[in-house]
PyMOL commands that place a pseudoatom at each C-alpha (Angstrom):
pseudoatom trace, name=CA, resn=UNK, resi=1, chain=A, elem=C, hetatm=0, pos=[151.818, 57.702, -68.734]
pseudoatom trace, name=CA, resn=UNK, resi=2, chain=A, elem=C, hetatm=0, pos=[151.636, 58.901, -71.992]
pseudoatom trace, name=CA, resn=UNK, resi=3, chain=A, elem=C, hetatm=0, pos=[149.903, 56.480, -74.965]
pseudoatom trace, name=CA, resn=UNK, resi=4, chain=A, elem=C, hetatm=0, pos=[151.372, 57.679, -77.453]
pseudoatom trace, name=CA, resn=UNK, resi=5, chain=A, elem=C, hetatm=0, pos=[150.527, 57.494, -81.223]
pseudoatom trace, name=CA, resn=UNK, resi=6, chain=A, elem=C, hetatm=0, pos=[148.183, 54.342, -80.081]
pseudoatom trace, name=CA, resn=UNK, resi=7, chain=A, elem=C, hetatm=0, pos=[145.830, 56.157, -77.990]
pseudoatom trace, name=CA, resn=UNK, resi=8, chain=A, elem=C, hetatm=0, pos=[143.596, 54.253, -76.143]
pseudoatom trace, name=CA, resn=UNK, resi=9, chain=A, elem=C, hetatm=0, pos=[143.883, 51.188, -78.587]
pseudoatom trace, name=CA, resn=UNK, resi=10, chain=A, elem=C, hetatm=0, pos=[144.174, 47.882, -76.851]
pseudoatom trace, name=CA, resn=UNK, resi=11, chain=A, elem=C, hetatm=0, pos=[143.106, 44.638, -78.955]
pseudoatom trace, name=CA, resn=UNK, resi=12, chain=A, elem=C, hetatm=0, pos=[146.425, 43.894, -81.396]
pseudoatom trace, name=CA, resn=UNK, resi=13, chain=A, elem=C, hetatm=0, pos=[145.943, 41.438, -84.407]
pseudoatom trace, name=CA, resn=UNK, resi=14, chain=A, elem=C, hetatm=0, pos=[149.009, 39.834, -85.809]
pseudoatom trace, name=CA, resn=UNK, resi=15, chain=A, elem=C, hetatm=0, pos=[148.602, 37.890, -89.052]
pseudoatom trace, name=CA, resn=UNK, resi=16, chain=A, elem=C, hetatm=0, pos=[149.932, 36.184, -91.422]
pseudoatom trace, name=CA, resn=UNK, resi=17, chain=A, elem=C, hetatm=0, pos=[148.962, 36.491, -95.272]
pseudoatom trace, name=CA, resn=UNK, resi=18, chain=A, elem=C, hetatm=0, pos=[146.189, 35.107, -95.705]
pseudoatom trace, name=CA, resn=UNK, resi=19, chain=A, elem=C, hetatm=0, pos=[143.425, 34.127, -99.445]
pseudoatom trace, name=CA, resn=UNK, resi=20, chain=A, elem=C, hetatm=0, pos=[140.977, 35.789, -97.454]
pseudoatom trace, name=CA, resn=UNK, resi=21, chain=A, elem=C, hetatm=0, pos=[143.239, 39.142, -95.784]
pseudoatom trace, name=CA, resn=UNK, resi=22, chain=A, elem=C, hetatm=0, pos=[140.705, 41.829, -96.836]
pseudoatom trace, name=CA, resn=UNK, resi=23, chain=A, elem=C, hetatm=0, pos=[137.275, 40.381, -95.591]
pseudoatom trace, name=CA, resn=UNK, resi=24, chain=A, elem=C, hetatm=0, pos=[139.143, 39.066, -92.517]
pseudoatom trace, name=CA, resn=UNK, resi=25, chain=A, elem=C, hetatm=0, pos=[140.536, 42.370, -91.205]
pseudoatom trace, name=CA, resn=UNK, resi=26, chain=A, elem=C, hetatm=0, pos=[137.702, 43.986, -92.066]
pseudoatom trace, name=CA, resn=UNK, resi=27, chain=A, elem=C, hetatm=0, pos=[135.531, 41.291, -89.396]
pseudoatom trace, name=CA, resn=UNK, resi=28, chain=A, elem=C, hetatm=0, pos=[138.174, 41.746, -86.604]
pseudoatom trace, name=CA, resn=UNK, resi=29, chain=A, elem=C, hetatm=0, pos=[137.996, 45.201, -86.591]
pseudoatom trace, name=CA, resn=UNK, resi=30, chain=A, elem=C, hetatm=0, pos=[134.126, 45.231, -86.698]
pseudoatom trace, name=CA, resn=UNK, resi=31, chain=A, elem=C, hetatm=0, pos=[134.422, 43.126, -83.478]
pseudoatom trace, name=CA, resn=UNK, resi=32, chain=A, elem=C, hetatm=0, pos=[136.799, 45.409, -81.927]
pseudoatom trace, name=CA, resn=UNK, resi=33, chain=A, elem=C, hetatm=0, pos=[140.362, 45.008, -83.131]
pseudoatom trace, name=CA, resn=UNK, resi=34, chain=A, elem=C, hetatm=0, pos=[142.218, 48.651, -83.384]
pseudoatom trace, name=CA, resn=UNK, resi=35, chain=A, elem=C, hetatm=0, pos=[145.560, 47.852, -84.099]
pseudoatom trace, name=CA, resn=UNK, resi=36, chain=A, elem=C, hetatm=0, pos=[146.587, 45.413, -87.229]
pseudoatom trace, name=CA, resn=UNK, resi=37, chain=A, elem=C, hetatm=0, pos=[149.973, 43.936, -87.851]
pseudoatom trace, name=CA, resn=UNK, resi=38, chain=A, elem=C, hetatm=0, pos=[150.833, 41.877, -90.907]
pseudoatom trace, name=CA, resn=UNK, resi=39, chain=A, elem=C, hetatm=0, pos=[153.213, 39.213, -90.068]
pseudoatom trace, name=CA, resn=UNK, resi=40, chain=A, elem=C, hetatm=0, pos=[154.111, 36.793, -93.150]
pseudoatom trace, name=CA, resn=UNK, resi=41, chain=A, elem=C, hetatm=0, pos=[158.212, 35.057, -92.765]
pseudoatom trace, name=CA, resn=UNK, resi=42, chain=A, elem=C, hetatm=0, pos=[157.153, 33.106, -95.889]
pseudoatom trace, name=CA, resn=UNK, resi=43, chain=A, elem=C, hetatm=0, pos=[156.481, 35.900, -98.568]
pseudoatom trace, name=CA, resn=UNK, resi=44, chain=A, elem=C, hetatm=0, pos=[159.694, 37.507, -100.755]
pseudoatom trace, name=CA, resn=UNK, resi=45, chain=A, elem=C, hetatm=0, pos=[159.409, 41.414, -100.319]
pseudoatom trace, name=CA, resn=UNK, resi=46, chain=A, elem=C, hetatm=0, pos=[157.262, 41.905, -103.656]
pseudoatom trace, name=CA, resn=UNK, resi=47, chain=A, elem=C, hetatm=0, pos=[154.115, 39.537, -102.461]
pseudoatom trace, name=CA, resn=UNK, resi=48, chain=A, elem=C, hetatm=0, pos=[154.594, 41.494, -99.061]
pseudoatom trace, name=CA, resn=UNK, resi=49, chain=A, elem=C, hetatm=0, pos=[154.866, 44.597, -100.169]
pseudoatom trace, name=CA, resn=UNK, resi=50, chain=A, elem=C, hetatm=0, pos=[151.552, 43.677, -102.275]
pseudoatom trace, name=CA, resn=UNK, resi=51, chain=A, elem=C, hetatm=0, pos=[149.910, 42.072, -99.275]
pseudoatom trace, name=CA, resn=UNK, resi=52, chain=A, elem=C, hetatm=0, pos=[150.873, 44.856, -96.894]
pseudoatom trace, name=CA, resn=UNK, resi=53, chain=A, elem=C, hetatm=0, pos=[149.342, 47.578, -99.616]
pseudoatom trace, name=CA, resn=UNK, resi=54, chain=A, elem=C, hetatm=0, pos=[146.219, 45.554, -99.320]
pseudoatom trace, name=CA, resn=UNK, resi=55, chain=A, elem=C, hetatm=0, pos=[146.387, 45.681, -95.408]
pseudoatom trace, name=CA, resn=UNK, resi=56, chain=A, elem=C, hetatm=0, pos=[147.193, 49.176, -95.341]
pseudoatom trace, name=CA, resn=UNK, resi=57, chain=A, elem=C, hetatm=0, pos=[143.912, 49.995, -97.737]
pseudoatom trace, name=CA, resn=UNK, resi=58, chain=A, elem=C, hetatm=0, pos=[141.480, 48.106, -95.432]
pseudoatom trace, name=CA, resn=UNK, resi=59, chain=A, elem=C, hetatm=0, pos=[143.015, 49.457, -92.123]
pseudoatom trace, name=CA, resn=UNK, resi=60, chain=A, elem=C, hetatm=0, pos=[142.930, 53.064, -93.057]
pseudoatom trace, name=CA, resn=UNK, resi=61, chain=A, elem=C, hetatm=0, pos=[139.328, 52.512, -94.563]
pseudoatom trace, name=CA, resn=UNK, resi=62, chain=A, elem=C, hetatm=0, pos=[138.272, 51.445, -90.646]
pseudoatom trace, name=CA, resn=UNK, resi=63, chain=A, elem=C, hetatm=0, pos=[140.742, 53.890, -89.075]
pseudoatom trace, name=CA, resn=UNK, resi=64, chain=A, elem=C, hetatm=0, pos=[143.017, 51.820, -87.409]
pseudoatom trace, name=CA, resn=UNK, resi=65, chain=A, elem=C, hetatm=0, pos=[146.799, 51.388, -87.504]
pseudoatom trace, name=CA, resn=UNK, resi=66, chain=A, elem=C, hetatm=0, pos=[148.925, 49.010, -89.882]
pseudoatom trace, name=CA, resn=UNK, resi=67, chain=A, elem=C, hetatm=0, pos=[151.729, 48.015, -89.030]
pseudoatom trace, name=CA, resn=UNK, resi=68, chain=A, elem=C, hetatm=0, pos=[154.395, 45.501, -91.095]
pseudoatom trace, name=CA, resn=UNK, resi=69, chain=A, elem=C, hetatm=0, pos=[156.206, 43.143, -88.768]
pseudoatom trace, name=CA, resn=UNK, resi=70, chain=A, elem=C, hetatm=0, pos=[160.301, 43.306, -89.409]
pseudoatom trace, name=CA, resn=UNK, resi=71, chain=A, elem=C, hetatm=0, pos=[160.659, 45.712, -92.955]
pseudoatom trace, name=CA, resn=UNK, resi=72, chain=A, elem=C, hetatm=0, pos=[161.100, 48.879, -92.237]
pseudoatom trace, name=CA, resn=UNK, resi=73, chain=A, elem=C, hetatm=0, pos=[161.729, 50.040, -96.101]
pseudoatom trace, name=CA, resn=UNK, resi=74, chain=A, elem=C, hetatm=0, pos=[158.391, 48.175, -97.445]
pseudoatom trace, name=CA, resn=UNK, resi=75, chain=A, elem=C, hetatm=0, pos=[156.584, 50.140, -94.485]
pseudoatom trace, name=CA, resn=UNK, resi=76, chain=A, elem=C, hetatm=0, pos=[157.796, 53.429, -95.882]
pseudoatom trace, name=CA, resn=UNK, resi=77, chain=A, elem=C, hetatm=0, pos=[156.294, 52.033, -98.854]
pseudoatom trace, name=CA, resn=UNK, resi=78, chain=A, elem=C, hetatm=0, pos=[153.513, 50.818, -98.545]
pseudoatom trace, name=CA, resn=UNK, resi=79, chain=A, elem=C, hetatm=0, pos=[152.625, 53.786, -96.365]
pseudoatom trace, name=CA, resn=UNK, resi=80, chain=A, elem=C, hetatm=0, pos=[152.128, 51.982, -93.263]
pseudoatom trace, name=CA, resn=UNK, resi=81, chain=A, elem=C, hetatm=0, pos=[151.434, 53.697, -89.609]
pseudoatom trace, name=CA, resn=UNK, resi=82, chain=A, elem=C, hetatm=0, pos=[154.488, 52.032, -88.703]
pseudoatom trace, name=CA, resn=UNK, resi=83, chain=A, elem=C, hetatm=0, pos=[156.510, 48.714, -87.858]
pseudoatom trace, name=CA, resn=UNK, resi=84, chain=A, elem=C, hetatm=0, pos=[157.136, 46.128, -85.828]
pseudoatom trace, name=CA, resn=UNK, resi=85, chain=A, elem=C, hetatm=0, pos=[160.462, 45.062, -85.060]
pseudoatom trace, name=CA, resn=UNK, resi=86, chain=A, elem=C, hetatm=0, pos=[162.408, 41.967, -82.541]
pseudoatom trace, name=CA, resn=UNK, resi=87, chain=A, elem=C, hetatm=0, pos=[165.325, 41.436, -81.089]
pseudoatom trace, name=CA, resn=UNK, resi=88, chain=A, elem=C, hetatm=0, pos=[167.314, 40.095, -84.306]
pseudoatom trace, name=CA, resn=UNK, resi=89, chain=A, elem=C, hetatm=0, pos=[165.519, 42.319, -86.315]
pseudoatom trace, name=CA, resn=UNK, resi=90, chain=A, elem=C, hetatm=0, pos=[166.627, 46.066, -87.709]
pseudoatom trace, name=CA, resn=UNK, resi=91, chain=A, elem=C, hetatm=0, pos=[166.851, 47.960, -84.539]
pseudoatom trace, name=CA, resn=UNK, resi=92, chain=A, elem=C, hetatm=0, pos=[164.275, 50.443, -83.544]
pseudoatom trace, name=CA, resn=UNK, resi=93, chain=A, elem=C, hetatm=0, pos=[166.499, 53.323, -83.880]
pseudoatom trace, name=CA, resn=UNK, resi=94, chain=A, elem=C, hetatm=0, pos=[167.113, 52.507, -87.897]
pseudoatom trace, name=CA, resn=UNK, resi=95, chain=A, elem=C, hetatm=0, pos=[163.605, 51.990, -88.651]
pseudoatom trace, name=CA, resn=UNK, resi=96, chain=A, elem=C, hetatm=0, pos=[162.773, 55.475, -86.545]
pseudoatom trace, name=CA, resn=UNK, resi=97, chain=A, elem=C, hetatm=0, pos=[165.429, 56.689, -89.403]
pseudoatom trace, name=CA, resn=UNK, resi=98, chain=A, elem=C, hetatm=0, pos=[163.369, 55.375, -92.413]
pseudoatom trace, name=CA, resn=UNK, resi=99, chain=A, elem=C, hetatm=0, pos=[159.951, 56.415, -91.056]
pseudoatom trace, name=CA, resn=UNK, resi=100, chain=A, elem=C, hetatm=0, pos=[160.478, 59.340, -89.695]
pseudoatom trace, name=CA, resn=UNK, resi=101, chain=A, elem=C, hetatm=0, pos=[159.358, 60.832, -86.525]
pseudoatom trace, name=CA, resn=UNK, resi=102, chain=A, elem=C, hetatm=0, pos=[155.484, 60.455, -86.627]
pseudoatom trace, name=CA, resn=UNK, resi=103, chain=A, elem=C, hetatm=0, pos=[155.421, 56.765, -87.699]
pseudoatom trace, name=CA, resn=UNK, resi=104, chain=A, elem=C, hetatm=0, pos=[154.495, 53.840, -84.979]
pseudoatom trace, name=CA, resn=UNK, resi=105, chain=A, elem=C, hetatm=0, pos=[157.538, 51.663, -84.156]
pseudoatom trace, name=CA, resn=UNK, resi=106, chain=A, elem=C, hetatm=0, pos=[157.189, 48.367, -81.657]
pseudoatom trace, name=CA, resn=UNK, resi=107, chain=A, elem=C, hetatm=0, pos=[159.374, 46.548, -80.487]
pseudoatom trace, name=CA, resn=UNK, resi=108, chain=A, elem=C, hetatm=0, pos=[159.542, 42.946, -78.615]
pseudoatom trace, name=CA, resn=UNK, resi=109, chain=A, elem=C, hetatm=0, pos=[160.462, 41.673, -75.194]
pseudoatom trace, name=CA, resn=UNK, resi=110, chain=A, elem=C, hetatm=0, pos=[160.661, 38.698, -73.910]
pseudoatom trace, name=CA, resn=UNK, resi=111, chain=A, elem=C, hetatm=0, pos=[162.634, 39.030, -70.611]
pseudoatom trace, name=CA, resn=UNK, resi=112, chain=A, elem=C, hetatm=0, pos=[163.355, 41.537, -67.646]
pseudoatom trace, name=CA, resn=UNK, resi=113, chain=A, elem=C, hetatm=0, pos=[166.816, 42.680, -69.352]
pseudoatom trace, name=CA, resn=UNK, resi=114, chain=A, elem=C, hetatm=0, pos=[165.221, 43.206, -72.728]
pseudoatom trace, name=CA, resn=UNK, resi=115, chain=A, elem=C, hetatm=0, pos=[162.441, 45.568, -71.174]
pseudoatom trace, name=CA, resn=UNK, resi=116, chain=A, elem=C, hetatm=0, pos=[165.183, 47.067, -69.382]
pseudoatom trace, name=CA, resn=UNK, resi=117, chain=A, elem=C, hetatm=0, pos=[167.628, 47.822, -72.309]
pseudoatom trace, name=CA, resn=UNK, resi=118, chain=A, elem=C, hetatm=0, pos=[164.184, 49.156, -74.611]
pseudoatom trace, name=CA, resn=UNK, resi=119, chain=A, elem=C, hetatm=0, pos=[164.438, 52.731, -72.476]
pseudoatom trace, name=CA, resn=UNK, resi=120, chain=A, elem=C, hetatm=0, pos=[166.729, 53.484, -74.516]
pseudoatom trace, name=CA, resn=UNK, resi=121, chain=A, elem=C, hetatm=0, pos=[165.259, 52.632, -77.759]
pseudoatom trace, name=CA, resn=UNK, resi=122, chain=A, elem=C, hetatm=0, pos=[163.065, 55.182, -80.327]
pseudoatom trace, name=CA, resn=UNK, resi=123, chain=A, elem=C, hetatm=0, pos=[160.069, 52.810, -79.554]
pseudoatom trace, name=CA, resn=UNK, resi=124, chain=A, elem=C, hetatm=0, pos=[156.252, 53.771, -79.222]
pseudoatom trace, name=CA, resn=UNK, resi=125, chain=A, elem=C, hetatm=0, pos=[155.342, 50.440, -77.486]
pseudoatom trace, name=CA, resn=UNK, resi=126, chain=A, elem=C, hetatm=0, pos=[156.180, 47.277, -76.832]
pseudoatom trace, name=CA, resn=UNK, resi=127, chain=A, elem=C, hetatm=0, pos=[155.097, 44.034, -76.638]
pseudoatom trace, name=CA, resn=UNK, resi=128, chain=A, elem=C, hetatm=0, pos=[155.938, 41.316, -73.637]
pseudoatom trace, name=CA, resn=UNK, resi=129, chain=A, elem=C, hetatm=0, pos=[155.671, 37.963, -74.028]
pseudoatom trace, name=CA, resn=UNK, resi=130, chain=A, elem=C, hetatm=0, pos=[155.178, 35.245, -74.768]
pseudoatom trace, name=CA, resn=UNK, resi=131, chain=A, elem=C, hetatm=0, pos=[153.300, 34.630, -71.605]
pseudoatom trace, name=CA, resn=UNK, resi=132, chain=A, elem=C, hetatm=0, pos=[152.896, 30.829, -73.054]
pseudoatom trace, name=CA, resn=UNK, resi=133, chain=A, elem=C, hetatm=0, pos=[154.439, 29.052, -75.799]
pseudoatom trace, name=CA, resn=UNK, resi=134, chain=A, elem=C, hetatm=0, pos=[153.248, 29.666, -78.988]
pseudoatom trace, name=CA, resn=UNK, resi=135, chain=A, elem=C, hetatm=0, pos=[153.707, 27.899, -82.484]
pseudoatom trace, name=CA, resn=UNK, resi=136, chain=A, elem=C, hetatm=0, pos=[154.233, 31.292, -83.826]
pseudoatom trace, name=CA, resn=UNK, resi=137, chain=A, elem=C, hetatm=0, pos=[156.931, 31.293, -82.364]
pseudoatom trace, name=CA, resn=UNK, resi=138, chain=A, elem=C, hetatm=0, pos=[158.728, 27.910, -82.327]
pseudoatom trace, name=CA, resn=UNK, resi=139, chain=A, elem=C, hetatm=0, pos=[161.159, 27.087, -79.482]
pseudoatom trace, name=CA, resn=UNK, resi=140, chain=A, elem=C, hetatm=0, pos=[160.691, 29.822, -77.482]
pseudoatom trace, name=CA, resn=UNK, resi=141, chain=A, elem=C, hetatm=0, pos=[159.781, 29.263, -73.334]
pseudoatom trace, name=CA, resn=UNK, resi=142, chain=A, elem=C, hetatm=0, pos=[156.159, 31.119, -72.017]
pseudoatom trace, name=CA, resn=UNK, resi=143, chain=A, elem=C, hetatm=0, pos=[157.862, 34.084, -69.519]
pseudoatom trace, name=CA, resn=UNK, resi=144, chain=A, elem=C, hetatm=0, pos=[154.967, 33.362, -67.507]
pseudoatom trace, name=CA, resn=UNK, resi=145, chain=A, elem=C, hetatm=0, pos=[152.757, 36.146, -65.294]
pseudoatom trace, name=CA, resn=UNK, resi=146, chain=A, elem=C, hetatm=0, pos=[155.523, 37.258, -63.179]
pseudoatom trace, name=CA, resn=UNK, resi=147, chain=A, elem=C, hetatm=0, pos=[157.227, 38.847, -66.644]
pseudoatom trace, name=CA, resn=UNK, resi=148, chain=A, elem=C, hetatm=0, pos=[153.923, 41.266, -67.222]
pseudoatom trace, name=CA, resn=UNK, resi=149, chain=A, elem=C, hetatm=0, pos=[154.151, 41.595, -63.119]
pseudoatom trace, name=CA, resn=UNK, resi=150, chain=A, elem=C, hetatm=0, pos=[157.688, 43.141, -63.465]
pseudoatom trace, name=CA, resn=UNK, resi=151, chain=A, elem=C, hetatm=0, pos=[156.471, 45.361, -66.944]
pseudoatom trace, name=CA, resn=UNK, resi=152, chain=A, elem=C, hetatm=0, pos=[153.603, 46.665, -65.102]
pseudoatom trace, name=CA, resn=UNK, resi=153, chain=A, elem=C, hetatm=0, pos=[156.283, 47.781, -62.180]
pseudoatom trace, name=CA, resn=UNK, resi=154, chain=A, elem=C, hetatm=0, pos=[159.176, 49.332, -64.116]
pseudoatom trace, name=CA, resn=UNK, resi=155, chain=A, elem=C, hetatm=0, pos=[158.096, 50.534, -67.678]
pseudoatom trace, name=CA, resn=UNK, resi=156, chain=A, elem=C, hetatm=0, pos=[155.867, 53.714, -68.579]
pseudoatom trace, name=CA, resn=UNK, resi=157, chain=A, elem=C, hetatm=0, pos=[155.445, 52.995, -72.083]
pseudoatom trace, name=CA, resn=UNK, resi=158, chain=A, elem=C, hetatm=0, pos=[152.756, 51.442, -73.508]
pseudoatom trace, name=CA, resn=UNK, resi=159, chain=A, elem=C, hetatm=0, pos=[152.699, 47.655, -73.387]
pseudoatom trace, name=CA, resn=UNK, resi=160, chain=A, elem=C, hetatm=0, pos=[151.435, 44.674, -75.198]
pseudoatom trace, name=CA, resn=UNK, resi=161, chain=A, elem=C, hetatm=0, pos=[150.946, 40.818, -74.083]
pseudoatom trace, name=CA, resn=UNK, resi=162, chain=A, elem=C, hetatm=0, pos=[151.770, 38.046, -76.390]
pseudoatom trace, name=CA, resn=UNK, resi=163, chain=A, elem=C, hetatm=0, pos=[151.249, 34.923, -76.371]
pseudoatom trace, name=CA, resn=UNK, resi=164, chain=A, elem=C, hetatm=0, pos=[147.859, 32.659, -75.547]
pseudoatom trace, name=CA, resn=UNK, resi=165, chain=A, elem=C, hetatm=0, pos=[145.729, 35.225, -75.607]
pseudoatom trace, name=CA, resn=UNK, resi=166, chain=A, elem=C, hetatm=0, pos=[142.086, 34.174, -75.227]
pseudoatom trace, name=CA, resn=UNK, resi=167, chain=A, elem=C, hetatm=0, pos=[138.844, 34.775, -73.356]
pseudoatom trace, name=CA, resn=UNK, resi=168, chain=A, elem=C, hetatm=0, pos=[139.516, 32.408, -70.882]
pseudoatom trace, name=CA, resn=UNK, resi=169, chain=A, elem=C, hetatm=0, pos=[143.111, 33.366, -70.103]
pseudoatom trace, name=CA, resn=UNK, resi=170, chain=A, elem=C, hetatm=0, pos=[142.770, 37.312, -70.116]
pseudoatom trace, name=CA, resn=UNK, resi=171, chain=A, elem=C, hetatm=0, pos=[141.434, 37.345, -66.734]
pseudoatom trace, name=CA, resn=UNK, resi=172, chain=A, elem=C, hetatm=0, pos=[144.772, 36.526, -65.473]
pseudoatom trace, name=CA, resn=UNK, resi=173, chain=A, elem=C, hetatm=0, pos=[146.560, 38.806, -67.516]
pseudoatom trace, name=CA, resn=UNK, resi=174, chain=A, elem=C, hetatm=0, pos=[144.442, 41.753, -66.448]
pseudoatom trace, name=CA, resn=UNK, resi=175, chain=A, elem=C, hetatm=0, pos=[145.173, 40.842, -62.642]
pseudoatom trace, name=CA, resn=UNK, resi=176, chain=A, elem=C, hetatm=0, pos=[148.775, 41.005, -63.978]
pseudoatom trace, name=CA, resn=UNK, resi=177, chain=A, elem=C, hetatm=0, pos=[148.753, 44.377, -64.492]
pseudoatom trace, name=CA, resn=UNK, resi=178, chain=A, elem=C, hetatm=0, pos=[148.442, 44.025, -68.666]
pseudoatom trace, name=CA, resn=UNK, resi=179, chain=A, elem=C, hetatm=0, pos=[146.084, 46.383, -70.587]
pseudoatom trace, name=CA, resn=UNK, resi=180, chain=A, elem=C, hetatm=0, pos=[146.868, 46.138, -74.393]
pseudoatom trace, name=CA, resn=UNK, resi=181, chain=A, elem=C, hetatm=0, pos=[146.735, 42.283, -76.072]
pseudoatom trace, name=CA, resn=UNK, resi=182, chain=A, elem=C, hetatm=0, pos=[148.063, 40.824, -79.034]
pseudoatom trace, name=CA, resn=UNK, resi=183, chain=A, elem=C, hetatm=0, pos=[145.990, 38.319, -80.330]
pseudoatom trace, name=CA, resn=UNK, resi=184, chain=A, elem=C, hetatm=0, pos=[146.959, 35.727, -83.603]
pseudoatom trace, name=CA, resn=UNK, resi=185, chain=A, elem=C, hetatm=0, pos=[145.188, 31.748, -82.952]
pseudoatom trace, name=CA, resn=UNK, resi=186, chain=A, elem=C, hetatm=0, pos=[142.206, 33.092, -81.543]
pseudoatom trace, name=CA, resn=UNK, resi=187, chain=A, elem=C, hetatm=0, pos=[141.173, 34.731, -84.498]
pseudoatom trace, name=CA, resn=UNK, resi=188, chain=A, elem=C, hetatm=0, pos=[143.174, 33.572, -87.538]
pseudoatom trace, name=CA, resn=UNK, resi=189, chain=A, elem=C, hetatm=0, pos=[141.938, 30.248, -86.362]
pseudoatom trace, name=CA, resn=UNK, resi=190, chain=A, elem=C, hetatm=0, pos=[138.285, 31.122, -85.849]
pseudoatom trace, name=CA, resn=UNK, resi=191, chain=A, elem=C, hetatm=0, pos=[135.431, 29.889, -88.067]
pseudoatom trace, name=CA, resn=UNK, resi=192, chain=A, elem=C, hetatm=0, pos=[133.540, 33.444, -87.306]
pseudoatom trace, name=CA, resn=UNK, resi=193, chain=A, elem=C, hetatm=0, pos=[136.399, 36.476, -86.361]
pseudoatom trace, name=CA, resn=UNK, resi=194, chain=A, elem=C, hetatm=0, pos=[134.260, 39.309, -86.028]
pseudoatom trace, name=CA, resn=UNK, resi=195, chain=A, elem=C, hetatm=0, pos=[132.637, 36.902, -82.904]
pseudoatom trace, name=CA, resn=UNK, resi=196, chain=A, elem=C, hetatm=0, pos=[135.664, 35.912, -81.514]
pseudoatom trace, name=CA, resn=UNK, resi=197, chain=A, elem=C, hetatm=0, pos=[136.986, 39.221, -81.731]
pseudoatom trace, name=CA, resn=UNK, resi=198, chain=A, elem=C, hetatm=0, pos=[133.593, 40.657, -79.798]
pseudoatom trace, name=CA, resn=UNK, resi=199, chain=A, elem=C, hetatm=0, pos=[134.097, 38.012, -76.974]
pseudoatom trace, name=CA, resn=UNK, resi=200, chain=A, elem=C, hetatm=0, pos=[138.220, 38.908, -76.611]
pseudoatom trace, name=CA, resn=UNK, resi=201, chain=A, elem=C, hetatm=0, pos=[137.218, 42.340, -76.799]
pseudoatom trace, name=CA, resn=UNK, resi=202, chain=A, elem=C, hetatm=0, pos=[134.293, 42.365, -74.210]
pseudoatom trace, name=CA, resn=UNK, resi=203, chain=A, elem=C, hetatm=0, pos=[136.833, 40.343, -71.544]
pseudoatom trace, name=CA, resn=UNK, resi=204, chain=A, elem=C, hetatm=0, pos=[139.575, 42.541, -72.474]
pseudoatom trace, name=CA, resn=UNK, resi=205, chain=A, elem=C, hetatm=0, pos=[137.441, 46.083, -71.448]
pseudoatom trace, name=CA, resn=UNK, resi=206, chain=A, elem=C, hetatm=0, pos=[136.070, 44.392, -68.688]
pseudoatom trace, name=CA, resn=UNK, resi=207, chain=A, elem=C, hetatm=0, pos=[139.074, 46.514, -66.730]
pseudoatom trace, name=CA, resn=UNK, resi=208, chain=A, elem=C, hetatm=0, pos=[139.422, 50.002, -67.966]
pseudoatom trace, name=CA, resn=UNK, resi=209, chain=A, elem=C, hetatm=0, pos=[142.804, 50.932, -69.862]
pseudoatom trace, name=CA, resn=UNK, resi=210, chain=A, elem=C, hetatm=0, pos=[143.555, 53.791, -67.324]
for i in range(1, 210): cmd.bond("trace and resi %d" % i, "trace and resi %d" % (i + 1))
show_as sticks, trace
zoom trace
């Protein structure tokens, strides 16, 4: 299997804007994040497209990855790595269009005929989940283990879990077959980030990506 653009990266932030975006990247990737995505449904595409230059700056100062959830056209730019998009969202195959052939596009999956249908889509990775429910998401069901089960089975591209990610639960995930975590409440809700991100990390590499 081929990793693509994202290498051997496996510990995914997705945020939201935040007063404090700069110092707060710049703590989860000292404790081992290595892929960022900026996540904000609130902000009007100006503020983003401010926010996400601001992103960008820090991530490419640490070397890792940023990538804008949903906008395509304020990825191109802001010179971002790439996007992020869902199932409602611009399809993958536009926002290949607008970035081009080298740039990182995701795209989400949240049950067996999604993952199915993605072959077919321009995509670099993509992420599988939620495995619980999750208030960043509001009113959508956990797929539960057997939905990683079935990714690790069928797909060859590289994969991301969503949803509930924490010390405690990755265990499970790992026995799953998962390799590559998304991560948002454990960190954007943590009093000390670069910490929590050292603990996720250290349970996360306890199994070896290959």
């Amino acid at each position: 299997m081929s990793p693509g653009p994202l290498g051997d990266r496996r510990l995914y932030l997705c945020t939201a804007d935040r007063p404090d975006l700069a110092s707060f990247l710049a703590a989860c990737i000292a404790g081992g994040v290595d892929v960022v995505q900026l996540r904000d449904k609130q902000l009007d595409a100006r503020p983003l497209l401010a926010r996400a230059r601001l992103a960008a700056e820090v991530c490419a100062d640490h070397g890792v990855p940023f990538v804008l959830n949903d906008r395509p056209d304020l990825a191109l730019e802001c010179e971002a790595a790439g996007v992020h998009v869902g199932q409602d969202d611009a399809p993958p195959g536009l926002a290949r269009r607008i970035l081009g052939p080298d740039a990182i596009v995701g795209f989400s999956t949240h049950a067996p005929a999604e993952l199915d249908a993605s072959a077919s889509e321009p995509a670099d990775y993509l992420s599988v989940g939620p495995v619980a429910p999750t208030p960043t998401k509001p009113g959508r069901p956990g797929t539960g283990l057997d939905y990683l089960r079935y990714a690790a089975r069928t797909t060859t591209r590289p994969w991301f879990v969503t949803g509930g990610v924490t010390p405690a639960t990755v265990g499970e995930m790992l026995d799953a077959g998962a390799r590559r975590f998304v991560v948002v409440r454990w960190l954007t809700e943590s009093s000390n980030p670069e910490a929590a991100a050292r603990a996720l990390r250290a349970a996360i590499d306890a199994v070896p990506l290959g």
